[in-house]
C-alpha positions in Angstrom: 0.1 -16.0 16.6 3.5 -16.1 18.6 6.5 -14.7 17.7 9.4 -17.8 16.6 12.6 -16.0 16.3 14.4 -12.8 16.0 16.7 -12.3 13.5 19.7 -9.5 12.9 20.5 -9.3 9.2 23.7 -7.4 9.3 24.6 -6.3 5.6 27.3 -4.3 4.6 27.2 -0.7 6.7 23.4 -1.4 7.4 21.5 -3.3 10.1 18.1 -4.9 9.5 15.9 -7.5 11.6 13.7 -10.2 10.5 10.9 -11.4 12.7 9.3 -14.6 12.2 6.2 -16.4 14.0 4.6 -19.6 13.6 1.5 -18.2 11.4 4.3 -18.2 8.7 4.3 -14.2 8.5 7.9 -12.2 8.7 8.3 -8.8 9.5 11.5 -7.0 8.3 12.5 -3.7 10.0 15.7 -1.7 9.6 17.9 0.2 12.0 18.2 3.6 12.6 21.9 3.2 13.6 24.7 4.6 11.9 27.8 3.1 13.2 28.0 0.3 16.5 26.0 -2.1 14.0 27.6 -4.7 15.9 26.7 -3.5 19.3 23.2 -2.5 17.8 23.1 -6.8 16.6 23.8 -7.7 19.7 21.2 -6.0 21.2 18.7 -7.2 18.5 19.4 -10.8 19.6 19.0 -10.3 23.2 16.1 -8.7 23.0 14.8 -11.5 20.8 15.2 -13.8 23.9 12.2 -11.5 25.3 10.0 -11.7 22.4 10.4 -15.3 21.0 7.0 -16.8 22.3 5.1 -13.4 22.9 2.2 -12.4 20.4 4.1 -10.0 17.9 0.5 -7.1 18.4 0.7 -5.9 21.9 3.5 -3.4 19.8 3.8 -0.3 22.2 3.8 -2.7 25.1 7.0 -4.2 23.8 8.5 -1.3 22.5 8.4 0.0 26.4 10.1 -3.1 28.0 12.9 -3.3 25.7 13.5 0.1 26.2 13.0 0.4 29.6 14.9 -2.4 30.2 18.4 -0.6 30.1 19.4 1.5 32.5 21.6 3.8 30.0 20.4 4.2 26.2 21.9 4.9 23.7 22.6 4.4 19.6 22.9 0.7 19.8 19.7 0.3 21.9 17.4 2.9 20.2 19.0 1.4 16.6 18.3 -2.0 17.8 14.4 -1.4 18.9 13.6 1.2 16.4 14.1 -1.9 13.5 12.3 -4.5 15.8 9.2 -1.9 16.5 9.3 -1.3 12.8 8.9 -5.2 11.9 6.3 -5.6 14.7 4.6 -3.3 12.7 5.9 -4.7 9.2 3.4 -7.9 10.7 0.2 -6.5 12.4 0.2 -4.7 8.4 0.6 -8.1 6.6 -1.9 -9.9 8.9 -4.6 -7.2 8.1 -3.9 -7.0 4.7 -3.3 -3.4 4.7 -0.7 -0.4 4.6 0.9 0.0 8.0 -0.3 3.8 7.8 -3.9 2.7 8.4 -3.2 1.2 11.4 -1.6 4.6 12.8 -4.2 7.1 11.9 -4.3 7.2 8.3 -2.2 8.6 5.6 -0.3 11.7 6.6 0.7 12.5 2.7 0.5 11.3 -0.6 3.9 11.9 -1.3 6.9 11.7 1.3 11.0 13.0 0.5 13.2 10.4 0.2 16.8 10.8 0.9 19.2 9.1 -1.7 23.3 8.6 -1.3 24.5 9.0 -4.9 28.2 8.0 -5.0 30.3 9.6 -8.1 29.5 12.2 -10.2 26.9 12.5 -12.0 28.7 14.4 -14.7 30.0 11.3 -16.0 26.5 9.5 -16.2 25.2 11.7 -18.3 28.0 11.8 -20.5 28.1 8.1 -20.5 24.7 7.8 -21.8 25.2 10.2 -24.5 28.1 8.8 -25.8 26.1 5.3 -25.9 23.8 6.8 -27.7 26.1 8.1 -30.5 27.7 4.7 -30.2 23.6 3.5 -31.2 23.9 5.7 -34.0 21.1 8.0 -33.0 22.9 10.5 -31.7 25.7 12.8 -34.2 27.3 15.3 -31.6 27.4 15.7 -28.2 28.2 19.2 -26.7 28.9 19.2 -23.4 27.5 22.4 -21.2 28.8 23.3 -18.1 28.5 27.0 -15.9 30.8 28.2 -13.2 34.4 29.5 -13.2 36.9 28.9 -15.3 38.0 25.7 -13.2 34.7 24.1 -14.8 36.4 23.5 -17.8 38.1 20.6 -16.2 34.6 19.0 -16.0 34.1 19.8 -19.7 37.6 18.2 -20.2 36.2 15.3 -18.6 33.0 14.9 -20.6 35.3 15.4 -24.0 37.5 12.6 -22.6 34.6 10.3 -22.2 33.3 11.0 -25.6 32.0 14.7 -25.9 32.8 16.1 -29.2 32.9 19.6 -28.3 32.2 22.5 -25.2 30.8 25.2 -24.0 31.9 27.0 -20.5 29.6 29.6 -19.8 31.9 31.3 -17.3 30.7 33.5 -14.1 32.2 33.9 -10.8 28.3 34.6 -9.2 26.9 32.3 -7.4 23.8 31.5 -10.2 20.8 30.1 -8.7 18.5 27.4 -10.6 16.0 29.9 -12.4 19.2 31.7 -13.8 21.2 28.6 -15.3 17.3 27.2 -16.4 17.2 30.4 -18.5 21.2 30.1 -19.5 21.0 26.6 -20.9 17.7 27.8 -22.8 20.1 30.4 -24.2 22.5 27.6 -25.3 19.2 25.4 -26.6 18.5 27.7 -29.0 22.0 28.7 -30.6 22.6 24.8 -30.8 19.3 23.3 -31.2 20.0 19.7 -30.0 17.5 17.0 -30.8 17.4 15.7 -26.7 19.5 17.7 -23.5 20.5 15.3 -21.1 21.5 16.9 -17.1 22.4 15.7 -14.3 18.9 15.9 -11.8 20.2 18.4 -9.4 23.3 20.1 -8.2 25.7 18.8 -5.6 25.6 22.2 -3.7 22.7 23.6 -3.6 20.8 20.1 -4.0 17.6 21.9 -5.7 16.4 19.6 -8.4 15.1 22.4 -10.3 17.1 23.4 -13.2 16.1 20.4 -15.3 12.2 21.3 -14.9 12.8 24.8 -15.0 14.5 24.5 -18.4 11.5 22.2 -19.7 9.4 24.6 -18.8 10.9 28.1 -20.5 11.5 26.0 -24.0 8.0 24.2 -23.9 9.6 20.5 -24.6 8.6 17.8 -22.6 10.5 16.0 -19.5 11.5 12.8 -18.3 13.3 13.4 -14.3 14.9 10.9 -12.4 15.3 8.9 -15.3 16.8 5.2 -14.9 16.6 4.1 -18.8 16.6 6.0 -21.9 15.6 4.2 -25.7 15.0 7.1 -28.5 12.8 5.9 -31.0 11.4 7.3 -34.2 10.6 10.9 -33.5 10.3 10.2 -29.5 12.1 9.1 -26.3 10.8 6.6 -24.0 11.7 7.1 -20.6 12.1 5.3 -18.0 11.7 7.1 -14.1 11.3 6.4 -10.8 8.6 7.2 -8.9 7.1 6.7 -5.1 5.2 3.9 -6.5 8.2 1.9 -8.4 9.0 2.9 -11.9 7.1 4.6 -14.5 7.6 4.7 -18.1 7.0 7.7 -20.3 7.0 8.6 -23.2 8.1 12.1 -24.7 8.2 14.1 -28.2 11.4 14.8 -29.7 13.2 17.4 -28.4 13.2 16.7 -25.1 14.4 17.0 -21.5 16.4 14.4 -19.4 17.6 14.2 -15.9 19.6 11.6 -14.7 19.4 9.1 -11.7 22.5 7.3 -10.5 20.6 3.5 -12.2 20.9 5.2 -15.2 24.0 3.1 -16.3 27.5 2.3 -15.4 30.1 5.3 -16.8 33.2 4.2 -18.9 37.0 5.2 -17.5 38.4 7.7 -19.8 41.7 6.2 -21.7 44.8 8.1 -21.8 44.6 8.2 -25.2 41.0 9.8 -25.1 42.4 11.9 -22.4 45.3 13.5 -24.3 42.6 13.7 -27.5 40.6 16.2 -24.8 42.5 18.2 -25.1 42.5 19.5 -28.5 38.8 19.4 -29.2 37.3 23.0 -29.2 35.9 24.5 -25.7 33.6 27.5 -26.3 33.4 30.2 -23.5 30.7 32.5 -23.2 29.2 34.8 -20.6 26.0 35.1 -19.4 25.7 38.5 -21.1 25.6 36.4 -24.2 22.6 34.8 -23.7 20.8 38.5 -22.0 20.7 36.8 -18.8 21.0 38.6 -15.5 22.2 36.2 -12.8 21.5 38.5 -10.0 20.5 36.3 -6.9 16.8 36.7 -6.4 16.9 35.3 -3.1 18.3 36.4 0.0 19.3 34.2 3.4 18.3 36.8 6.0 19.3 34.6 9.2 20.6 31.6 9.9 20.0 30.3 13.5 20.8 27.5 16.0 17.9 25.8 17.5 17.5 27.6 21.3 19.2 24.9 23.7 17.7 23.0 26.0 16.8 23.9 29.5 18.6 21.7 32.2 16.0 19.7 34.5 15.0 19.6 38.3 15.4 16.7 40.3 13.3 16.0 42.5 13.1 13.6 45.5 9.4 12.2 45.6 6.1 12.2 43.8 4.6 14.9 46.0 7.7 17.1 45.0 7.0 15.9 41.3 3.4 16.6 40.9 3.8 19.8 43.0 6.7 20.9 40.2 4.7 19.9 37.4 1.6 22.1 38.7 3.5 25.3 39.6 4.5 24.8 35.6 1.3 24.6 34.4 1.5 20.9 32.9 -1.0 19.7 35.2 
């Protein structure tokens, strides 16, 4: 199997590569580059002069003569073979017919962290999909929750805009961690006992992802996280989530838990005359003494360090010089 052409696919603010050979198998690999996509492109090409008639397997062999190749590396390079190594390795998988992790050593996890770049707030996602879902009749009132000080009640302002019938500001200056607005909200669950609570998945500060299973947890109900789609039906909630594997579908006895993911749906613009009706609907403060809820921090940041800097290096002027460095270290 040779390797028939290299191909940079630049799309938008990311960089991927496509490698083709002549057994009809493609590999697809992305850059780790952010930013100099073009330069990283450009690099992608010429380096495809190297490989187009090579056998695409000999994999750390390439790796080292396009990187050793340059003189000076830097983002564009490393971006440029980083998405070619991973394609190389995108093909050896496909020919084998298995995952690529088998071919290094094995599975290091069952379940890896994923970093997702959620653009807008997700306030106004899960406001959207409750108001859709008074819109589809099966909904009667929405009451929108939020905690924090008293400039949170623009957010509720927001959420009334949108379609919110009433609010509650649960208003504290302290800086409440997960467990603590877990055990507010299930202070607000039972004063208002709503059929189905619908939050946003996790914070934009802290970024724990907690609160929503927290709260499942202290009121017993069932959850759907991460959810994508949402259909009540009679007496239960279908879910729709996504998982490592794809998407999952669950479903979930009435009441019951919600977070949102950012496929949930597409939120509506608040009209001005929506706006100026915000206004008047009722926004109900409370503190956290009226739910019998200490929101004491229960956990304490006792130092936060910078990595020790690196040590500068030695040069040397031979081999002899080299080897007799490395041995007075102790590498060798």
């Amino acid at each position: 199997m040779k390797i028939t052409k290299v191909e940079p696919l630049l799309l938008d603010r990311f960089l991927y590569v496509r490698v083709h050979t002549d057994a009809g198998i493609t590999g697809l690999g992305e850059s780790g580059t952010w930013g100099q996509l073009e330069a990283s492109a450009a690099s992608i090409a010429k380096y495809g002069e190297y490989l187009v008639g090579k056998d695409p397997f000999p994999i750390e062999h390439h790796w080292n003569v396009m990187l050793r190749a340059n003189h000076f590396t830097g983002g564009a390079i490393t971006g440029a073979v980083s998405a070619i190594d991973i394609a190389l390795w995108d093909i050896k998988g496909k020919y084998f017919n298995v995952p690529v992790y088998e071919l290094l050593g094995g599975r290091m996890r069952h379940k890896a962290r994923l970093y997702g770049h959620v653009k807008g707030r997700t306030i106004e996602k899960l406001v959207e999909e409750a108001v859709r879902l008074k819109e589809a009749g099966v909904a009667t009132e929405i009451v929108a929750v939020s905690l924090g000080v008293q400039q949170c009640q623009e957010t509720i302002r927001t959420a009334l805009a949108m379609g919110a019938d009433r609010g509650i500001l649960i208003k504290t200056d302290a800086l409440v961690e997960p467990l603590a607005v877990a055990k507010l909200l299930k202070g607000v669950v039972a004063a208002e006992q709503p059929g189905l609570v619908i939050m946003g998945k996790q914070a934009i500060d802290d970024d724990s992802n907690q609160t929503g299973q927290m709260l499942a947890a202290l009121t017993g109900w069932g959850q759907g996280t991460f959810a994508s789609k949402v259909v009540i039906g009679d007496g239960s909630v279908e879910v729709t989530r996504e998982v490592d594997g794809g998407m999952q579908t669950v479903s979930l006895k009435l009441p019951a838990i919600v977070t949102t993911d950012l496929r949930l749906n597409e939120p509506r613009y608040a009209s001005l005359p929506n706006i100026m009706k915000a206004k008047k609907k009722p926004i109900e403060e409370k503190t956290p003494a009226d739910y019998g809820v200490d929101v004491s921090p229960r956990l304490k940041v006792l130092k936060t360090a910078e990595p020790p800097g690196r040590k500068s290096g030695v040069k040397v002027k031979s081999v002899a010089e080299l080897v007799a460095k490395l041995h007075d270290e102790g590498v060798i």
